[in-house]
DSSP file (Angstrom, degrees, kcal/mol; ACC not computed):
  #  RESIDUE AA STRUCTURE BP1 BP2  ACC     N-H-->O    O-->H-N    N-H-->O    O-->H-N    TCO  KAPPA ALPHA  PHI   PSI    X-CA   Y-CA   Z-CA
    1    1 A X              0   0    0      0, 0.0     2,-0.1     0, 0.0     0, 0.0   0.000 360.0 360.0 360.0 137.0  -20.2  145.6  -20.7
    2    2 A X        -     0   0    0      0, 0.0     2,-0.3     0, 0.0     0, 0.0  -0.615 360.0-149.9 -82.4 157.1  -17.0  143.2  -22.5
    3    3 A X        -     0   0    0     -2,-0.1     2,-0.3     2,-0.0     0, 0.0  -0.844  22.4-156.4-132.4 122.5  -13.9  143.5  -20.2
    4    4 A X        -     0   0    0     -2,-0.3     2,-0.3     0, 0.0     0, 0.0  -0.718   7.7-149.7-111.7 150.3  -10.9  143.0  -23.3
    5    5 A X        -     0   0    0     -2,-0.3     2,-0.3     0, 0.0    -2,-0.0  -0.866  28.1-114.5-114.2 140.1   -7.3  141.8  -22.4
    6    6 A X        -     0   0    0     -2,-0.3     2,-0.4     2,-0.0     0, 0.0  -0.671  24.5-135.0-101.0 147.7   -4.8  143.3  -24.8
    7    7 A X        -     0   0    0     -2,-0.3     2,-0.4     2,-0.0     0, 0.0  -0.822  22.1-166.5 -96.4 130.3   -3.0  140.6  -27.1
    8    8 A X        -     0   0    0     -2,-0.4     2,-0.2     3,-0.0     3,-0.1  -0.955  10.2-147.2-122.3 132.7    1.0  141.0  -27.4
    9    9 A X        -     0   0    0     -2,-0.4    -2,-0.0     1,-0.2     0, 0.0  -0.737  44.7 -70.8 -86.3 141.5    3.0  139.2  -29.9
   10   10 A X        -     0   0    0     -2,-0.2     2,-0.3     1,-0.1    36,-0.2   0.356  46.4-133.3 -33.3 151.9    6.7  138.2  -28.9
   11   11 A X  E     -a   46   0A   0     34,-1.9    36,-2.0    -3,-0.1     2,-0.2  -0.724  21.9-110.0-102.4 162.9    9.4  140.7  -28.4
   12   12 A X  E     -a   47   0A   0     -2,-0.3     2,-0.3    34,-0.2    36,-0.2  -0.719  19.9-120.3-104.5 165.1   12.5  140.4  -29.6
   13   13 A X        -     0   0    0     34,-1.0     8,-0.0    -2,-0.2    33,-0.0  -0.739  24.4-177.2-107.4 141.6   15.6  139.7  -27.6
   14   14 A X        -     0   0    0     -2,-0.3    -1,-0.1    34,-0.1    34,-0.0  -0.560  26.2-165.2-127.9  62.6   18.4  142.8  -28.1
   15   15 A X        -     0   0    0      4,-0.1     2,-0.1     1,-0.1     3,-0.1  -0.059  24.2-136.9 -61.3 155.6   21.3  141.2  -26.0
   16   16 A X    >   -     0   0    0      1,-0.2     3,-1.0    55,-0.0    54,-0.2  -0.514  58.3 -74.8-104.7 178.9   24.5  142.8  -24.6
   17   17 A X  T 3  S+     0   0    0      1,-0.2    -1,-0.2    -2,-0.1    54,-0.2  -0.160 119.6  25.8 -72.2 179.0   27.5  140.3  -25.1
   18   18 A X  T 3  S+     0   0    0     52,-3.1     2,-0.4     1,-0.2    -1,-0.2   0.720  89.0 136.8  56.0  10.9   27.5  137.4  -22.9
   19   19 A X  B <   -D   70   0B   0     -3,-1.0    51,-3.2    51,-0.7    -1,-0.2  -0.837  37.0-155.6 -97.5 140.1   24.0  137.4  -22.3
   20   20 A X        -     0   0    0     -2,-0.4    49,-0.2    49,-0.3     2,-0.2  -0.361  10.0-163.4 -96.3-170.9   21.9  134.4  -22.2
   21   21 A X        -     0   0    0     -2,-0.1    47,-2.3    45,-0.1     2,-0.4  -0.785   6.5-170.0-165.0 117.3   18.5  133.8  -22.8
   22   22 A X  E     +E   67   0B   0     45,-0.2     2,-0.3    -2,-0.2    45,-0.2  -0.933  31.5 120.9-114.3 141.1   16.7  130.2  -21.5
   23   23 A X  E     -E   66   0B   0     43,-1.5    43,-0.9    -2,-0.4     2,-0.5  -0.929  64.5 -77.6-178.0 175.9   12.8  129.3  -22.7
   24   24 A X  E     -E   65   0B   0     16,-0.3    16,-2.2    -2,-0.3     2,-1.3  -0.875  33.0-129.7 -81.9  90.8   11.0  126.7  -24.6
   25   25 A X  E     +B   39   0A   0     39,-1.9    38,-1.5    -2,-0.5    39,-0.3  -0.323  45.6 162.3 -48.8  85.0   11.2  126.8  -28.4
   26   26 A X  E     -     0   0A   0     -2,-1.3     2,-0.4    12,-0.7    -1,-0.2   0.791  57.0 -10.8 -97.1  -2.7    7.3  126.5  -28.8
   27   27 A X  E     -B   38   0A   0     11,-1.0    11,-1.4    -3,-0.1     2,-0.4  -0.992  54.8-134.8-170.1 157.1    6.7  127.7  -32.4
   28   28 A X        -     0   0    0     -2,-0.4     2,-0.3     9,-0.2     9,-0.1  -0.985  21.5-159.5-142.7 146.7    8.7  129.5  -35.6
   29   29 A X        -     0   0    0     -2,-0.4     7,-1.6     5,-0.1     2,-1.1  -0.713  25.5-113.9-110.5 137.8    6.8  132.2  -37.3
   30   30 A X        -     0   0    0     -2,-0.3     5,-0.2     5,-0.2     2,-0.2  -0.778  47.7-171.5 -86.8 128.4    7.8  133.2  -41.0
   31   31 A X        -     0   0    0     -2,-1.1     4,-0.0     3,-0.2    -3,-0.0  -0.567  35.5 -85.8-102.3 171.0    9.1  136.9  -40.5
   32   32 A X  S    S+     0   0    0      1,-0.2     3,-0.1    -2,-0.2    -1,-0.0   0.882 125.1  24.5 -63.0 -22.9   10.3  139.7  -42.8
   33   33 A X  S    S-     0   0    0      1,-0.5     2,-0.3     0, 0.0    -1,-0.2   0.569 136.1 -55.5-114.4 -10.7   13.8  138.7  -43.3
   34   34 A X  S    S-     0   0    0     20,-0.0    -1,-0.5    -5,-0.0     2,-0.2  -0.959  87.8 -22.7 158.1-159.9   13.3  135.1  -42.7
   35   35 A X        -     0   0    0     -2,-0.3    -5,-0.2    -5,-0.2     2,-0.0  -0.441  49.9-145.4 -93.1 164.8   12.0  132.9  -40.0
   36   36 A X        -     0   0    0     -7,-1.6     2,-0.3    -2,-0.2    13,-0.1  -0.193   9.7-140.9 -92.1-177.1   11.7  133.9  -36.3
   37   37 A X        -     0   0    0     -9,-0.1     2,-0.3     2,-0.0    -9,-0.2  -0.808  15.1-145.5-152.5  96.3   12.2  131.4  -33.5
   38   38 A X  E     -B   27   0A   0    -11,-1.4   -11,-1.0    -2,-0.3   -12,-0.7  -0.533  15.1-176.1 -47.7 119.2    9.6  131.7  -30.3
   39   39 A X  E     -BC  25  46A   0      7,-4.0     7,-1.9    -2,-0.3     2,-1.3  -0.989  19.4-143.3-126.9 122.4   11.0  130.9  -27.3
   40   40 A X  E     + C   0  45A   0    -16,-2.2     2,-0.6    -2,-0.4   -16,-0.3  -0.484  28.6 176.7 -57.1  97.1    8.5  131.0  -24.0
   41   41 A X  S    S-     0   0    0      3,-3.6   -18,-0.1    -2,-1.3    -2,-0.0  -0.929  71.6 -22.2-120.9 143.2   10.8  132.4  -21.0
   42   42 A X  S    S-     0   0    0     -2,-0.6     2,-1.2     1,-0.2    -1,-0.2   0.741 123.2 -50.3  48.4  24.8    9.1  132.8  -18.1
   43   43 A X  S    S+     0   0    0      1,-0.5    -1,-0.2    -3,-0.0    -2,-0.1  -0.703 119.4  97.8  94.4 -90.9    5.2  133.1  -19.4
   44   44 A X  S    S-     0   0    0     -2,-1.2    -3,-3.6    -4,-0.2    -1,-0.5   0.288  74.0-130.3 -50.3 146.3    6.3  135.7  -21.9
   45   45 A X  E     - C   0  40A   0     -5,-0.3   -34,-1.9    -3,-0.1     2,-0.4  -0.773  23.3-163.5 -97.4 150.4    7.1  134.9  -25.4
   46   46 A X  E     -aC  11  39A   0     -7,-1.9    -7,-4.0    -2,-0.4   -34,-0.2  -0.998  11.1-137.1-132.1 145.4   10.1  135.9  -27.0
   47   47 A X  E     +a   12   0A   0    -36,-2.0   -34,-1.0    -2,-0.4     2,-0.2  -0.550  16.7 171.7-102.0 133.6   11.8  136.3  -30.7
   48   48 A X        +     0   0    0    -36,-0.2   -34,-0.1    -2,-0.2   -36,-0.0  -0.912  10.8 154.4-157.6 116.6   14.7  135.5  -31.5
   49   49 A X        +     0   0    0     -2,-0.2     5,-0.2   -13,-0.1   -18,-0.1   0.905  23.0 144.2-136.2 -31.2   15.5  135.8  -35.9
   50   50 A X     >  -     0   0    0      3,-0.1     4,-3.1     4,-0.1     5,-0.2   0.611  57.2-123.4  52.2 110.3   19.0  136.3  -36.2
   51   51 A X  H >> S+     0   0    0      2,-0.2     3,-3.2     3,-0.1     4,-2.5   0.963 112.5  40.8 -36.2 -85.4   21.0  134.7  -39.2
   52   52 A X  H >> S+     0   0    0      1,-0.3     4,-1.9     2,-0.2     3,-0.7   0.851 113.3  50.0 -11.7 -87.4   23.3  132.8  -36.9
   53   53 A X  H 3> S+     0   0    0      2,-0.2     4,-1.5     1,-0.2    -1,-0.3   0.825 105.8  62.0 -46.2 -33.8   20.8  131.9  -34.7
   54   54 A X  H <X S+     0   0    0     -3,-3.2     4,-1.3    -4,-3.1    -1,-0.2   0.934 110.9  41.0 -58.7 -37.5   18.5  130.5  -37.9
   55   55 A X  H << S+     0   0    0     -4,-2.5    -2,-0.2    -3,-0.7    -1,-0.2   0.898 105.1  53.7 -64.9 -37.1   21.0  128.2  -38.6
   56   56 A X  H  < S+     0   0    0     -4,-1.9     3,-0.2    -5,-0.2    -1,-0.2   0.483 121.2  39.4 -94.9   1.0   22.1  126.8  -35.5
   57   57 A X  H >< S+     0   0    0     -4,-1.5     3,-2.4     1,-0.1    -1,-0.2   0.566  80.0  98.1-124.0  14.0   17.8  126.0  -34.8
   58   58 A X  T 3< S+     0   0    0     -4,-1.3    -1,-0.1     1,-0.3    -2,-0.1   0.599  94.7  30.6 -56.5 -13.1   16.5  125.0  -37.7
   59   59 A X  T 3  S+     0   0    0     -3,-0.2     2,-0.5    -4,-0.1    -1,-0.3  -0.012  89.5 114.7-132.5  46.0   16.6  121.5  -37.1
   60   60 A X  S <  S-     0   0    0     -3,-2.4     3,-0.1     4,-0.0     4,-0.0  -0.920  75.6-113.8 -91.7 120.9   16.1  121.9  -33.0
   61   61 A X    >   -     0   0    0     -2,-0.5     3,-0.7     1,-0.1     2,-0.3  -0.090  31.0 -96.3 -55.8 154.3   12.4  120.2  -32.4
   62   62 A X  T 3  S+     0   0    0      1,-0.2   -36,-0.2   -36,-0.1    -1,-0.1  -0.526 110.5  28.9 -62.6 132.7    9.6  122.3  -31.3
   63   63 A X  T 3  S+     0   0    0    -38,-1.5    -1,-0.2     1,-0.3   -37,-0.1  -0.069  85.3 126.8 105.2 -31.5    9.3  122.0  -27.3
   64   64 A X    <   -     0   0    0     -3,-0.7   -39,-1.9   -39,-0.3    -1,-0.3  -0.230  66.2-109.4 -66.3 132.0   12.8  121.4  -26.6
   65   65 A X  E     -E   24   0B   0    -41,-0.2    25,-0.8    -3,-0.1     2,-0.4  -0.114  39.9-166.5 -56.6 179.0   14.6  123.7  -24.0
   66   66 A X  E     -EF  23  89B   0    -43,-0.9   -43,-1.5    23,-0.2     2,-0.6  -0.778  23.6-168.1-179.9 102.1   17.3  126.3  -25.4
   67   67 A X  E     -EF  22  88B   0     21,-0.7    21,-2.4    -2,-0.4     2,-0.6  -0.909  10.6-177.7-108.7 132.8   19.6  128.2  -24.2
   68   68 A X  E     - F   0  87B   0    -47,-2.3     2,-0.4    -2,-0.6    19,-0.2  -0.920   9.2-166.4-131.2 106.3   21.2  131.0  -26.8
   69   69 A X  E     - F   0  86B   0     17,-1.5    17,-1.9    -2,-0.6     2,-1.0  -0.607  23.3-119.9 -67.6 134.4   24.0  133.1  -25.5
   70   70 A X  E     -DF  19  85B   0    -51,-3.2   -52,-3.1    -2,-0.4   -51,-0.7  -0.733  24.8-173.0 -97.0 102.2   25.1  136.2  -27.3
   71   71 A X        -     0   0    0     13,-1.8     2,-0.4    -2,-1.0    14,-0.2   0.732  36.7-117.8 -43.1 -39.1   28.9  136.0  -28.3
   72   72 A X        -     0   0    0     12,-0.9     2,-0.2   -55,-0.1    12,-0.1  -0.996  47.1 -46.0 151.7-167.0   29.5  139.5  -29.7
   73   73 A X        -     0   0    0     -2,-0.4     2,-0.3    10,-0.0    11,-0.2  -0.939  53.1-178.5-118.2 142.8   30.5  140.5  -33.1
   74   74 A X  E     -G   82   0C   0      8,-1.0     8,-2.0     9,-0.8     2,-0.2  -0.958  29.6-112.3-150.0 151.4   33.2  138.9  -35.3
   75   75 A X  E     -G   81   0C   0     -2,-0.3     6,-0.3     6,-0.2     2,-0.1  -0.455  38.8-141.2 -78.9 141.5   34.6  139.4  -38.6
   76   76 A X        -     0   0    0      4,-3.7     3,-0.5    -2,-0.2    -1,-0.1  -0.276  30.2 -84.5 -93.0-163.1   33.8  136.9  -40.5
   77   77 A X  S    S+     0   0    0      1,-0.3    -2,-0.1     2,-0.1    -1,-0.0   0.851 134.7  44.5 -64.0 -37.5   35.9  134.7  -43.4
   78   78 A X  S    S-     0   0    0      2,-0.2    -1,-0.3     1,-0.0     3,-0.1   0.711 120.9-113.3 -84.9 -28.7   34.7  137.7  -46.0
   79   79 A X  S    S+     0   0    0     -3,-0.5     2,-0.4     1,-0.4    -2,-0.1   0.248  75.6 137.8  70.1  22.6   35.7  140.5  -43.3
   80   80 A X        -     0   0    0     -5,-0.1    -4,-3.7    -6,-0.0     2,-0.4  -0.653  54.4-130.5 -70.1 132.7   31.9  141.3  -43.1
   81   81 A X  E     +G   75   0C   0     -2,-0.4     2,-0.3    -6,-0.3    -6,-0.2  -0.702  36.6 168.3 -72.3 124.9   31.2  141.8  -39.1
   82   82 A X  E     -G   74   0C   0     -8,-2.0    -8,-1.0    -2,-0.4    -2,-0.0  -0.946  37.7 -94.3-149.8 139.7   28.3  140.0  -37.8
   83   83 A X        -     0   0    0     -2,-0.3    -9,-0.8   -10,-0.2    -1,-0.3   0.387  39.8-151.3 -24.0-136.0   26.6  138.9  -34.7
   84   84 A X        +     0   0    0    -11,-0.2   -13,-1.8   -12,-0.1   -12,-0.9  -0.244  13.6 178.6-170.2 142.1   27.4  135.4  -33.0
   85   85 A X  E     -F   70   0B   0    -15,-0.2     2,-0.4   -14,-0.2   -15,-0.2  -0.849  26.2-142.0-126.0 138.9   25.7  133.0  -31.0
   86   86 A X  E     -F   69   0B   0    -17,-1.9   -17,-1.5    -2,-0.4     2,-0.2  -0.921  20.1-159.6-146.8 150.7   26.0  130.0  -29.5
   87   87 A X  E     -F   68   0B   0     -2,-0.4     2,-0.2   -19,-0.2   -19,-0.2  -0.799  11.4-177.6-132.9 112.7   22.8  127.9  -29.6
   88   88 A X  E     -F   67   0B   0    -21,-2.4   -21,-0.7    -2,-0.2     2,-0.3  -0.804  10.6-162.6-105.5 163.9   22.2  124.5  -26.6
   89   89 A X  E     -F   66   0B   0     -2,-0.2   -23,-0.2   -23,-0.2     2,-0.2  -0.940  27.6-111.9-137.5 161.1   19.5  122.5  -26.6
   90   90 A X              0   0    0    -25,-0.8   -25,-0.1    -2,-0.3     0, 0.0  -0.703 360.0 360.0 -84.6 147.3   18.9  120.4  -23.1
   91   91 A X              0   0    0     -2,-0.2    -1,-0.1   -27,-0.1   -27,-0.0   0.422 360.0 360.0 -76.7 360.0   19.4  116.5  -23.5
């Protein structure tokens, strides 16, 4: 008789403010609203798709460490509210 392991695709991270998150940027996925950003923490993968957060890693290389903190929400310059992040990468 085959013995199956069940296959999980990343979760996504739903952070309270002031939470971080550290992993390994190993891959970006195109997603429904744009692209996602895989981060390995801990053996698990994780998601991370976020405007904000697309901008500040689009030009972080695959494999580089990452840490993305969750700011909040703030109004922005239009006085639309939107998440905010701020995005390290390890030297």
């Amino acid at each position: 008789m085959t013995e199956y392991e069940e296959v999980k695709g990343a979760s996504f991270w739903n952070p309270e403010p002031n939470e971080s998150i550290e992993g390994v940027l190993t891959r970006v996925e195109e997603g429904q609203f744009g692209n996602n950003f895989i981060l390995e923490v801990n053996k698990e993968e994780v998601a991370l798709g976020s405007t904000v957060i697309r901008t500040k890693l689009k030009n972080v290389a695959i494999g580089s460490k990452v840490k993305v903190t969750y700011l909040g929400e703030v109004k922005g310059k239009n006085g639309r509210t939107y998440k905010d992040f701020k995005v390290e990468v390890a030297k």
